[in-house]
N, CA and C atoms as a LAMMPS dump frame, in Angstrom:
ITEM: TIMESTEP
0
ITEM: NUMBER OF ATOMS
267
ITEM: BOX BOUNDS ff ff ff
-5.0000000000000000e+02 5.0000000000000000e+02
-5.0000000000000000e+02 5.0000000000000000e+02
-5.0000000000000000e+02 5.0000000000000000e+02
ITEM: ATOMS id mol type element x y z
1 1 1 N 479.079 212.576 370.969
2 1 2 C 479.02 211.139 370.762
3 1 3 C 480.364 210.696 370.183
4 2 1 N 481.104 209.612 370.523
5 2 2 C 482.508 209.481 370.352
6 2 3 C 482.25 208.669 369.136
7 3 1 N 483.616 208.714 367.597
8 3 2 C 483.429 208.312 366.837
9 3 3 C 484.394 207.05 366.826
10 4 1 N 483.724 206.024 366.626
11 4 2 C 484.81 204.784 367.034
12 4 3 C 485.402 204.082 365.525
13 5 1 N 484.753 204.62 364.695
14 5 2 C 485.402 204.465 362.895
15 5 3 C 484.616 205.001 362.107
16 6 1 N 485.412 204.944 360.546
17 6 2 C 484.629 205.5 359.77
18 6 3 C 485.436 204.688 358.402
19 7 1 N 484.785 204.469 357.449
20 7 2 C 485.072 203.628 356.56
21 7 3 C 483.573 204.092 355.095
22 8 1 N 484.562 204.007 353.96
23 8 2 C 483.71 203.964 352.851
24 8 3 C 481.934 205.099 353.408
25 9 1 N 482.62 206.404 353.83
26 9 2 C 481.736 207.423 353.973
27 9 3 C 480.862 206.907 355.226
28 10 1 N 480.895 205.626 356.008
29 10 2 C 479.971 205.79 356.884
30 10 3 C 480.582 205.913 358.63
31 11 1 N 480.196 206.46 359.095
32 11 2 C 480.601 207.069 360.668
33 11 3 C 479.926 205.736 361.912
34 12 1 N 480.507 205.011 362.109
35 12 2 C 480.387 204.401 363.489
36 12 3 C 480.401 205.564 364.778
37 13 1 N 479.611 205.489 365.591
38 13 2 C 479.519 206.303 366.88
39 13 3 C 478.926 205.549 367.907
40 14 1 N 478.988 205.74 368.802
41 14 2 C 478.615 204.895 370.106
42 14 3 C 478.377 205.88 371.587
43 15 1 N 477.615 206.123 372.252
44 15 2 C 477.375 207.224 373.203
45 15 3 C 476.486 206.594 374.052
46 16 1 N 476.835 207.273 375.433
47 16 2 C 475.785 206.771 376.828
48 16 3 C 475.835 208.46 377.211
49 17 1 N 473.73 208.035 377.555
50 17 2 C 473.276 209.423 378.219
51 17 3 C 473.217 209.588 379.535
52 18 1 N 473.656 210.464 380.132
53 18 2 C 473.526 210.125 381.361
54 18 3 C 472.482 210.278 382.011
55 19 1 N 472.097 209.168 383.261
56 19 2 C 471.303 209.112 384.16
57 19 3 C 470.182 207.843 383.623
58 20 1 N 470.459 207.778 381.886
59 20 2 C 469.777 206.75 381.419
60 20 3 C 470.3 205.429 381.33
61 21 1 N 469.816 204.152 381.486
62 21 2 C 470.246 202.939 381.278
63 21 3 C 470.027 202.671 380.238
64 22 1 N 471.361 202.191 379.234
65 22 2 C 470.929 201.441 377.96
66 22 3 C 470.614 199.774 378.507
67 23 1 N 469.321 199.036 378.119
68 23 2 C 469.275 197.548 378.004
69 23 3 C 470.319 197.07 376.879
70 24 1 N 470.264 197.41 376.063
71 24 2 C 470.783 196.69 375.022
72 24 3 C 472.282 197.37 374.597
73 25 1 N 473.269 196.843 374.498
74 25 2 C 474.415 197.144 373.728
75 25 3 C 474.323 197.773 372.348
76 26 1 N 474.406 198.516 372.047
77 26 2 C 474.427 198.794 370.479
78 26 3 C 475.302 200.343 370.262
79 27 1 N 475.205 200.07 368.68
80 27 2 C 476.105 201.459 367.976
81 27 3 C 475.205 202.203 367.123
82 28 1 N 475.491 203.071 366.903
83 28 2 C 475.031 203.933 365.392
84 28 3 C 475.701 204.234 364.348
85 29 1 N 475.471 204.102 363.2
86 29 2 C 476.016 204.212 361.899
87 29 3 C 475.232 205.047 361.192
88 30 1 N 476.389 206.164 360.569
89 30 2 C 475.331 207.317 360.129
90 30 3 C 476.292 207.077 358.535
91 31 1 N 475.307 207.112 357.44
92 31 2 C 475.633 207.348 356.135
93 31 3 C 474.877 208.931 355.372
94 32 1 N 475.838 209.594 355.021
95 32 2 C 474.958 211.059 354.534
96 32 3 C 474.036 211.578 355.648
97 33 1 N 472.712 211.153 354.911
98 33 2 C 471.873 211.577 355.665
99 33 3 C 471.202 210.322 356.303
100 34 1 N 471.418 209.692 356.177
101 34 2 C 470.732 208.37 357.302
102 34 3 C 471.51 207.859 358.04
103 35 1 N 470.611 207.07 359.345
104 35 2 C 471.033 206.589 360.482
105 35 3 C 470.495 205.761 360.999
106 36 1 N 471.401 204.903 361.43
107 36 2 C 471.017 203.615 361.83
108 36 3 C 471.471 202.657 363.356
109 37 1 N 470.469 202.128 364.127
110 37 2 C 471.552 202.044 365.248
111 37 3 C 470.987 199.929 365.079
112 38 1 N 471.981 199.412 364.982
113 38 2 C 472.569 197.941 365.421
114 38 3 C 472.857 197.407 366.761
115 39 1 N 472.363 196.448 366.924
116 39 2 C 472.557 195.906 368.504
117 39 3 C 474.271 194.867 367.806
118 40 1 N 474.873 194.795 369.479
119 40 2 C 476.243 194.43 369.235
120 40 3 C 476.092 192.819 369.078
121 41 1 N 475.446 192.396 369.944
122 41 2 C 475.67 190.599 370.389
123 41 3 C 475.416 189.743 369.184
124 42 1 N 474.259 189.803 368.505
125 42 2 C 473.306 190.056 367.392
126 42 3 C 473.844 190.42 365.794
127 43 1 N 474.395 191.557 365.957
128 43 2 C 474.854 192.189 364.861
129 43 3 C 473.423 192.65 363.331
130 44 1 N 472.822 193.094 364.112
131 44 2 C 471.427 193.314 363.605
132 44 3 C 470.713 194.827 363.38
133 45 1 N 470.006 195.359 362.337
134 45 2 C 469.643 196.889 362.635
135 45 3 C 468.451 196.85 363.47
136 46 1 N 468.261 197.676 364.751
137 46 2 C 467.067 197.29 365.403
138 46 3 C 466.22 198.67 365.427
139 47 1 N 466.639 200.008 364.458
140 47 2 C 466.149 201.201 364.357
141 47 3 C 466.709 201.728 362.881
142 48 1 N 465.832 202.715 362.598
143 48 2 C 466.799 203.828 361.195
144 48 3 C 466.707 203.156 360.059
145 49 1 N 467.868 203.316 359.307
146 49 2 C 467.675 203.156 357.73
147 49 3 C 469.082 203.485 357.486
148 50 1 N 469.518 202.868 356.534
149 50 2 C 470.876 203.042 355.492
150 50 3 C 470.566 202.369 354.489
151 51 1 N 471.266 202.521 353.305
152 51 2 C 471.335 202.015 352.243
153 51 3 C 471.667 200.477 352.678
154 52 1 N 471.084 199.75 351.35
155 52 2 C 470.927 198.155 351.577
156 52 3 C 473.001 198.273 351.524
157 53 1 N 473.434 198.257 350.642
158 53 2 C 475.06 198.198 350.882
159 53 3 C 476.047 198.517 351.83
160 54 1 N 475.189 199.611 352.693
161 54 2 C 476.203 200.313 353.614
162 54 3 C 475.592 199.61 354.773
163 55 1 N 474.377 199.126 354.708
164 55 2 C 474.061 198.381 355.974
165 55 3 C 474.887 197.203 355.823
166 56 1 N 475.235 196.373 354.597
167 56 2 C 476.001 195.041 355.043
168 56 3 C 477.561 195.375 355.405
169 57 1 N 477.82 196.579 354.695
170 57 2 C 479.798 196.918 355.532
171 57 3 C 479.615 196.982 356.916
172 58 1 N 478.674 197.753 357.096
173 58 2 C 477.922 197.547 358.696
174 58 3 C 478.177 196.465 359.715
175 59 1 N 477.422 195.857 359.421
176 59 2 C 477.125 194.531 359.441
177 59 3 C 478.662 193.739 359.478
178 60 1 N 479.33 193.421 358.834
179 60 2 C 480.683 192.954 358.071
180 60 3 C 481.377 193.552 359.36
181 61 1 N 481.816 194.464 359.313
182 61 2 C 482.645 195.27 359.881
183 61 3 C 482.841 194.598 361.597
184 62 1 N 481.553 195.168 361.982
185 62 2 C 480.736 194.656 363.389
186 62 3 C 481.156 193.192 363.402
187 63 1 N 480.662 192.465 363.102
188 63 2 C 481.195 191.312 363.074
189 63 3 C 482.197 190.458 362.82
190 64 1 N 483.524 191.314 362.368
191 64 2 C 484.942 191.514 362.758
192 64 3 C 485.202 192.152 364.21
193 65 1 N 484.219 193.176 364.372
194 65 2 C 485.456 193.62 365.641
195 65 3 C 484.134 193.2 367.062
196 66 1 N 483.465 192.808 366.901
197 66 2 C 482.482 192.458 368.022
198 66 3 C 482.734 192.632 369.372
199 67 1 N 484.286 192.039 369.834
200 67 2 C 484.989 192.204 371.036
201 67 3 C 484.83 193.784 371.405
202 68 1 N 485.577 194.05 370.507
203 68 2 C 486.205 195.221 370.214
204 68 3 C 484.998 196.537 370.627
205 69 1 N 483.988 196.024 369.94
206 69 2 C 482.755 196.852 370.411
207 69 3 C 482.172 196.488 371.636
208 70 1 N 481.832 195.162 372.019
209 70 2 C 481.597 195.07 373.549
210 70 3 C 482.575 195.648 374.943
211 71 1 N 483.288 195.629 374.414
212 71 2 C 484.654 196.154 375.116
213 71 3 C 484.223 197.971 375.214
214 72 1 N 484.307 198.684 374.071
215 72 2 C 483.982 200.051 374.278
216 72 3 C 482.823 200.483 374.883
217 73 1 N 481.283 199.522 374.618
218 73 2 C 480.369 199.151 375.438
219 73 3 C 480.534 199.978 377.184
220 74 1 N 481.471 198.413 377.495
221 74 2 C 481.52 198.575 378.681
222 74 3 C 482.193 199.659 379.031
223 75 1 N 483.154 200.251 378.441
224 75 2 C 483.917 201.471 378.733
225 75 3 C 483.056 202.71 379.269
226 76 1 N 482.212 202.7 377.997
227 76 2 C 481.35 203.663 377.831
228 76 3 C 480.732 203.683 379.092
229 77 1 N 479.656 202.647 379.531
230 77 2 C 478.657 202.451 380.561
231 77 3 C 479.268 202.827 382.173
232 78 1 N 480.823 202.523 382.132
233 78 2 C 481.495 202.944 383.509
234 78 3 C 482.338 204.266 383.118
235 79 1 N 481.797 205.535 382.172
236 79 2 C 481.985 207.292 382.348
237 79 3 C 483.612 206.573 381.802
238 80 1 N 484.665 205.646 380.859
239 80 2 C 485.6 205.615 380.391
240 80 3 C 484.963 206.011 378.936
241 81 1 N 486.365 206.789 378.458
242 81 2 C 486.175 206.792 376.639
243 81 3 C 486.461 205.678 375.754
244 82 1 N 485.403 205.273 374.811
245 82 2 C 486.073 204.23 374.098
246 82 3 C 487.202 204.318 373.237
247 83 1 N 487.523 202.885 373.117
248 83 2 C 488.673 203.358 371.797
249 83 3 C 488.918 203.434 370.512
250 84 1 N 489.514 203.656 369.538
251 84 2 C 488.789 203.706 368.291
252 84 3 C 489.073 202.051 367.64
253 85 1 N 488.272 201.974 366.791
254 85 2 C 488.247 200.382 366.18
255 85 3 C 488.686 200.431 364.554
256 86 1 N 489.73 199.938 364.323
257 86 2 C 489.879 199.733 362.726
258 86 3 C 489.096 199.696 361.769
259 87 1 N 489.021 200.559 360.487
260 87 2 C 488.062 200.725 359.619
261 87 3 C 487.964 198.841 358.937
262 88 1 N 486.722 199.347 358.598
263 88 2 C 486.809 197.913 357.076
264 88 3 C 487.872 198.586 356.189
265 89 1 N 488.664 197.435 355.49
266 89 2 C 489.513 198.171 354.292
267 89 3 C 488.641 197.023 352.886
């Protein structure tokens, strides 16, 4: 699963399985031991668990680079690698 940032201990990742269709755009954000996956358009958790704080850098973050993630999206969905996206500072 390709890692597209990482900021204040938490890991952005983004991955397509093959042969499966994703409906929805989204990422995963893994903190320690939890994980969480966010839809892109939205900017919303629609699975998992993170801490209430690390879900809003989440959140924050995403909604700085939104393009940026629809863009790797599509990369992803046509077998291209995404690219990596600037941490939150």
């Amino acid at each position: 699963m390709p890692e597209l940032s990482r900021f204040f201990g938490i890991i952005i990742r983004m991955y397509v399985e093959a042969g499966v269709e994703h409906k929805t755009p989204h990422f995963h954000a893994y903190y320690q031991n939890d994980a969480a996956v966010f839809t892109i358009a939205s900017v919303e958790m629609i699975a998992g668990t993170i801490p209430k704080r690390q879900q809003r850098f989440v959140e924050a973050w995403a909604e700085l680079h939104q393009q940026e993630l629809i863009h790797d999206w599509e990369r992803l969905q046509s077998g291209q690698t995404p690219n990596p996206i600037e941490p939150l500072r």
